[in-house]
Structure formats: structure tokens, C-alpha cells
C-alpha positions as CSV (number, residue, x, y, z in Angstrom):
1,X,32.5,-77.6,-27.3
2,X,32.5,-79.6,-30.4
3,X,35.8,-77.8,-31.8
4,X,37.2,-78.8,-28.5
5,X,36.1,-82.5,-28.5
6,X,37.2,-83.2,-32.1
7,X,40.7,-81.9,-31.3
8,X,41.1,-84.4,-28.3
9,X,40.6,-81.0,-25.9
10,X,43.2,-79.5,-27.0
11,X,41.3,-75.8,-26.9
12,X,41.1,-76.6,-23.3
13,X,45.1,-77.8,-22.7
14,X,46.5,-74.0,-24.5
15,X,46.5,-71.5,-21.7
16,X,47.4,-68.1,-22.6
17,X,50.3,-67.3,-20.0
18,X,49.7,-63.2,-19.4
19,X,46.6,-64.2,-17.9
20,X,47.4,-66.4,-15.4
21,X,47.5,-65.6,-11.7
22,X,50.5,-67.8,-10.5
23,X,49.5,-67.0,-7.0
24,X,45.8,-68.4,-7.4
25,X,47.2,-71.6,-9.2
26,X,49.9,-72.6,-6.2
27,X,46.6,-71.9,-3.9
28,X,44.6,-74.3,-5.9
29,X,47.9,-76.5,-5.9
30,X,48.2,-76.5,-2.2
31,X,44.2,-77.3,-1.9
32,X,45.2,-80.6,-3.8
33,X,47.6,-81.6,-1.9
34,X,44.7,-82.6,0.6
35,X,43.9,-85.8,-0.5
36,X,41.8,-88.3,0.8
37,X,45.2,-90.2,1.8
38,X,46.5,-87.5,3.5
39,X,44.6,-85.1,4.7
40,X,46.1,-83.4,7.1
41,X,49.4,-82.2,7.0
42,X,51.8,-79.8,8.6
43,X,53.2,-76.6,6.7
44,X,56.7,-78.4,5.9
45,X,55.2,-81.3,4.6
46,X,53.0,-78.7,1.9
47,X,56.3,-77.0,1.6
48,X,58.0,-80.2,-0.1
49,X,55.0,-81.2,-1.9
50,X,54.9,-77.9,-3.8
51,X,58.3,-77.1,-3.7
52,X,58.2,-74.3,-2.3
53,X,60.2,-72.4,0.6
54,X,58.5,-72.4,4.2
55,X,57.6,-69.2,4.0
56,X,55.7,-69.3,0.4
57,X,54.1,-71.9,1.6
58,X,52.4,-69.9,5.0
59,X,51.2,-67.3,3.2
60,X,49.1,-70.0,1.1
61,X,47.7,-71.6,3.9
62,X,47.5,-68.5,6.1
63,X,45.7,-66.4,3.1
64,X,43.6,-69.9,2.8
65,X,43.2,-70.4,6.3
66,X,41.7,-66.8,6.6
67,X,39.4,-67.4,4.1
68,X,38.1,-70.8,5.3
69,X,38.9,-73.3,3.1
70,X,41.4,-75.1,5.4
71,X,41.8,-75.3,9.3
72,X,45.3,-75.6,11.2
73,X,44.8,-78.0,13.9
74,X,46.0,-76.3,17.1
75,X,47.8,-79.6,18.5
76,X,49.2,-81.3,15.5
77,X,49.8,-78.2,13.4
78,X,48.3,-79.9,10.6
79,X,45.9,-78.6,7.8
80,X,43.1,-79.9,6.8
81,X,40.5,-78.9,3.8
82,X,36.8,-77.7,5.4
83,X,33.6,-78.2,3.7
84,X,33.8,-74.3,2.0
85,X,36.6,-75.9,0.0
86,X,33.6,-77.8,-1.9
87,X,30.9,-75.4,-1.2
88,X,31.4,-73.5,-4.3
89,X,30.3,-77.4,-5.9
90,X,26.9,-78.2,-4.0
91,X,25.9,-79.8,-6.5
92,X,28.5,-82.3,-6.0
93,X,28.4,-81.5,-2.7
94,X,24.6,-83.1,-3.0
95,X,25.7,-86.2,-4.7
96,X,27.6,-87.2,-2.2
97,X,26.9,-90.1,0.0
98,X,25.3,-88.5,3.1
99,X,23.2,-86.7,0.6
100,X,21.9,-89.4,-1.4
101,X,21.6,-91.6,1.7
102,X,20.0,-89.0,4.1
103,X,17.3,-87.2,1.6
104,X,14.3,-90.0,1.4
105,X,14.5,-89.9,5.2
106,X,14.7,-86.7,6.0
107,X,11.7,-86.2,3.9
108,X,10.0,-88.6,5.5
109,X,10.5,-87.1,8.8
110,X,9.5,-83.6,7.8
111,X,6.2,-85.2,6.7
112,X,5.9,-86.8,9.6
113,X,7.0,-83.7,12.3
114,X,5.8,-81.1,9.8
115,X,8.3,-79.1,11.5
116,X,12.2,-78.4,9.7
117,X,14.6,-81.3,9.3
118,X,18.1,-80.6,9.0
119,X,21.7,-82.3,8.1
120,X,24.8,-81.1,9.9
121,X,28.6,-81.4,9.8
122,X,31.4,-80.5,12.4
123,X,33.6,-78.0,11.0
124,X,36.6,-76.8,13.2
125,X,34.6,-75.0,16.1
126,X,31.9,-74.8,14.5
127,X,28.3,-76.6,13.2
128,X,27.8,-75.5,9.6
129,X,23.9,-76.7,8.0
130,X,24.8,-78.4,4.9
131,X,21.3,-79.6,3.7
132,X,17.6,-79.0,4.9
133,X,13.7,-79.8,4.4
134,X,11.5,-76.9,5.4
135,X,8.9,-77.1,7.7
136,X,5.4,-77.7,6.6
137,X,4.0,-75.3,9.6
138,X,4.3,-71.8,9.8
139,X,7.7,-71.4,11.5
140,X,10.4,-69.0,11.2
141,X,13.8,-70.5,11.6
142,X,17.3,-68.7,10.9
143,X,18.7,-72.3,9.8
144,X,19.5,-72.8,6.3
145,X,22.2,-74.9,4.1
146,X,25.6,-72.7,4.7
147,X,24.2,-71.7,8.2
148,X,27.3,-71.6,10.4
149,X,26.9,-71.7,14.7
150,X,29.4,-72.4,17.7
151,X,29.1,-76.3,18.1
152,X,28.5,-75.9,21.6
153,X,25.1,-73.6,21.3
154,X,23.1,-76.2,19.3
155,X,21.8,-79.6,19.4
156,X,23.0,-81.1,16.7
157,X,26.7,-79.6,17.3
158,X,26.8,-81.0,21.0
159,X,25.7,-84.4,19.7
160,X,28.7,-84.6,17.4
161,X,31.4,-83.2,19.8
162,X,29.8,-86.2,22.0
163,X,31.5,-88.6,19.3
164,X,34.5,-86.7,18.6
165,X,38.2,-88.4,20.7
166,X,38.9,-86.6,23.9
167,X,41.8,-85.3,22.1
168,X,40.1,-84.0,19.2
169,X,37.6,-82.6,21.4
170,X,40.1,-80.7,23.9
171,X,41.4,-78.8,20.8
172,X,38.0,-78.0,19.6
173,X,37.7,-76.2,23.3
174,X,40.7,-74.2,22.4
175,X,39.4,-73.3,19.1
176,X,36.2,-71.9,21.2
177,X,38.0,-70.1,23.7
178,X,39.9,-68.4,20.7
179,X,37.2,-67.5,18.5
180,X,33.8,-68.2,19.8
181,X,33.8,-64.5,21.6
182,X,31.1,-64.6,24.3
183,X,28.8,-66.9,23.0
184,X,28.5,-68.9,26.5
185,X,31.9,-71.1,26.2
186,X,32.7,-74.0,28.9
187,X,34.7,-72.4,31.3
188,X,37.3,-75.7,30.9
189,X,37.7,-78.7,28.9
190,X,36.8,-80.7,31.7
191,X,33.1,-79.5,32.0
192,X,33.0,-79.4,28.2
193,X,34.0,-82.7,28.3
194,X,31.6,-83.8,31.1
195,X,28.8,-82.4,28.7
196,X,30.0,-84.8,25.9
197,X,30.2,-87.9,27.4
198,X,26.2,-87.4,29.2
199,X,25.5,-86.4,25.6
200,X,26.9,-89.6,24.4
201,X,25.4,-92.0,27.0
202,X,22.1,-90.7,26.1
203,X,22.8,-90.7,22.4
204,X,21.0,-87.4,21.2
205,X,20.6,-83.8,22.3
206,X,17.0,-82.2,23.0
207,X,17.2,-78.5,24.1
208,X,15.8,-74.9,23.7
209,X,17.4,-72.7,21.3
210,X,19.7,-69.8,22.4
211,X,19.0,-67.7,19.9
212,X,15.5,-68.1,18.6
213,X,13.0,-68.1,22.3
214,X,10.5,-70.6,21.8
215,X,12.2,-73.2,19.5
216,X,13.5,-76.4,20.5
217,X,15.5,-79.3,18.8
218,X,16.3,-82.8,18.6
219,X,19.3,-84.1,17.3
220,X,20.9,-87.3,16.8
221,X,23.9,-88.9,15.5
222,X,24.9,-90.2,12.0
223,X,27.5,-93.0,12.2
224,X,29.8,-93.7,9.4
225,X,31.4,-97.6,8.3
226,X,34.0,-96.5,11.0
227,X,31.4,-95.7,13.9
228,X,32.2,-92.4,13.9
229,X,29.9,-89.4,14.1
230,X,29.6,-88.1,10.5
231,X,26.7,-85.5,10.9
232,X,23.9,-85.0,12.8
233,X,20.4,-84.8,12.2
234,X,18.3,-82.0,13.5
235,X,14.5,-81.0,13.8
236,X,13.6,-77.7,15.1
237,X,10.4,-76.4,15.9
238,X,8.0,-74.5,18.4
239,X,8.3,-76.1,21.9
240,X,4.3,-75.4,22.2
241,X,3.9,-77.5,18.6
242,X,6.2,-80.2,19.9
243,X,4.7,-80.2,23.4
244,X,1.4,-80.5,21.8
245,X,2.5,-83.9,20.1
246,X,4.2,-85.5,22.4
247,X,7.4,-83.3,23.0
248,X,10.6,-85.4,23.7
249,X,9.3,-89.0,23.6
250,X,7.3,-87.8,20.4
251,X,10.9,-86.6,18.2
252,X,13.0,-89.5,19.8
253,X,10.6,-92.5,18.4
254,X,11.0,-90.6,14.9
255,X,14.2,-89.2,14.8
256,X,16.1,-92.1,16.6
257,X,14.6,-94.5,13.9
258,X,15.3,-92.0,11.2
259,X,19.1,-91.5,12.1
260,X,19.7,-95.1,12.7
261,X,18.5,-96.1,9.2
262,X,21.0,-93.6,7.3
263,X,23.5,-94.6,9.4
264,X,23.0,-98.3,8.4
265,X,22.8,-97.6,4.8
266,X,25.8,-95.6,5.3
267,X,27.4,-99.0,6.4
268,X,27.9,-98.4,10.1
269,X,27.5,-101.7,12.5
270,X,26.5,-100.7,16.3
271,X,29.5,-103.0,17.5
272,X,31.9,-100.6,15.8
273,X,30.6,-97.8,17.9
274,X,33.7,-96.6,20.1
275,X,33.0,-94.5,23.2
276,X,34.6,-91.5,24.7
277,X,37.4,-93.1,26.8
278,X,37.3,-92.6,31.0
């Protein structure tokens, strides 16, 4: 370390060429390319940004594709980077924004509920868990950070296909009917759609879980500066525990409040707030 510092880093900058992986580094290369400016685009746009032929280029985003660290829109054709492209970073992962925003409340509310508190991101088709407080009773849940589920089956993934565009939405139903297998998929975009707009007039989800008998959840929206639906947040716990206290009324008081406070200090202003279109 202090060789490498005193000689401006150059240690780090001489690179020993027999043990490079060329293929790895045009992967990392192509990763890159998904900035925050542009962060989706189509195969022949990668292609020229790389310099490299069409067909170079799809085995990079097919072999990455397959591996889930980018998804091809179905519509556009467009690639985009998912959250496993950073997963191997949560720690930076948990200084980002949401994170540093969300983790006083969802403390707070897990004090207050006793039961599990969750943060969760849309991902293609799918909800994927990417931060949690456990719950203070004795409660069994198979939720954890990295947890992946068909947005459809849970609470907090219905909320956030409730603020997605009808467009984005309709190719998130194709995505389902491709890869979701049986687990209880709309039978068309229309009813899927139907859901999502009753979802998003009520503005949060509460419902039993499908996998685990017993359990309910609540979950509400996260708004970003933009008004769009960031992540959700989600408590789960017995339905006889919940019940007890006050079932639905009792989680919407707290978890209403709780979601509308990160979504303030995440710089979203109701007015902003755009609705699924008629």
C-alpha cells in the first residue's frame, strides 16, 4: 500500500498481460457502458460503444443477461443493468440514498410492530429484498436481503407495479408469462392491469402470503424527487399477531406515516405524483 502510494499508484497501473481474461474485461466494459445518462440501450448501440461487431457484442449481454446483471427489455430491446450488477458491493449498496434515508424509520417501525420490516426494489419480473429489520417476536419468515419473488405474489411487489407506466407494466406481464412458470400469473395484461390501478387508488397492498399460511403483509410505496415508485416498504407478520393489534387500520396508521416520511426526505412532492393513465 505504501510502495504503491509513494509511486503515484503506479504498482496498481502495471498489469501483467498473460493473466488477463480479455473476455471478462469487454464484460466489465460493456457493464459501464450503463451509465446513469444512458441506461438503457439496444445491442447496436453497445456494439459501437465498444467497438465491437454485433455479434461479439450478444454474446456479452446474452452470457450477462443469463447471469443477471442486466435485463433486455422485451419492447424496446434495450439493456439495462439490475441491482445484482451492485450486489457484489452492499456495502455501497447500503450507502446509498434509500438506505441511509429509509434505516431510522424502518427501525422505528420494527419497534413499534415488533414484527419484520422490509425494503424492496422492482427488478424485471421480479421483487428482490434489498434491506430488512428482523422481527422482535418469534416469527419465521423466508424474507431476507437478496430474497427474489414474482412481483405479482407479494405485497410489496403489487404496490410497485401499481406505479409503474402502463407500458412498462404490459412488458413486465410478458416477462411473467415467460418466466414466472405457474406461480398464479394474470391470465392478461388487462386484469393485471385492473389489479394495478385498485392497488394504486388505494395506495398500499395488505394481503396473506402465498407461500408462508398464516402471514400477512402491508406494503406501501416509496416515491422518489420524480414521484415515481422507488421501492416499497413491507411488514410481515402473523395474521393472529396483527389481528390482535389492530390488523389493517393498525399497520396503515404506521406504515403510511413511515413510507411518507422517506419518501419526503427522498425529495418527492405529492403534486408530482403521476397516475396510471385511463
Amino acid at each position: 500500500m505504501a510502495d504503491g502510494a509513494a509511486n503515484g499508484g503506479a504498482s496498481i497501473l502495471k498489469a501483467d498481460p498473460r493473466y488477463i481474461v480479455p473476455g471478462l474485461v469487454r464484460g466489465l466494459e460493456m457493464l459501464r457502458q450503463l451509465t446513469r445518462e444512458r441506461p438503457a440501450q439496444t445491442l447496436s448501440e453497445l456494439a459501437g460503444s465498444l467497438g465491437l461487431s454485433r455479434s461479439a457484442a450478444f454474446r456479452l449481454a446474452y452470457t450477462l443477461e443469463q447471469e443477471g446483471y442486466v435485463v433486455r427489455d422485451e419492447h424496446t430491446m434495450q439493456y439495462r443493468l439490475t441491482s445484482k450488477a451492485v450486489m457484489f458491493g452492499f456495502e455501497f449498496i447500503q450507502s446509498l440514498e434509500l438506505h441511509r434515508v429509509a434505516q431510522p424509520v424502518i427501525r422505528a417501525v420494527a419497534g413499534q410492530t415488533r414484527i419484520g420490516v422490509h425494503l424492496a426494489m422492482l427488478e424485471g419480473w421480479q421483487t428482490i429484498y434489498i434491506d430488512q429489520v428482523s422481527a422482535q417476536i418469534q416469527f419465521a419468515t423466508n424474507l431476507h436481503v437478496g430474497t427474489r419473488t414474482p412481483a405479482h405474489t407479494s405485497a410489496s411487489g403489487r404496490i410497485l407495479l401499481a406505479y409503474q407506466s402502463p407500458e412498462r407494466l404490459e412488458s413486465i406481464f410478458h416477462l411473467l408469462v415467460r418466466h414466472a412458470g405457474d406461480a398464479d400469473v394474470p391470465q392478461s395484461f388487462a386484469e393485471m392491469l385492473k389489479t394495478a390501478r385498485s392497488d394504486r387508488r388505494k395506495g398500499y397492498v395488505y394481503k396473506g402470503s402465498i407461500y408462508l399460511p398464516g402471514v400477512v403483509s402491508f406494503a406501501a410505496p416509496l416515491h422518489g424527487r420524480t414521484g415515481e415508485g422507488v421501492a416499497a416498504l413491507l411488514v410481515t407478520g402473523p395474521r393472529a399477531f396483527i389481528e390482535a393489534n389492530g390488523g389493517e387500520r393498525w399497520l396503515k396508521n404506521i406504515v403510511l406515516e413511515a413510507a411518507a416520511d422517506i419518501s419526503m426526505k427522498l425529495g418527492f412532492v405529492l403534486k408530482t405524483e403521476k397516475r396510471i393513465r385511463s
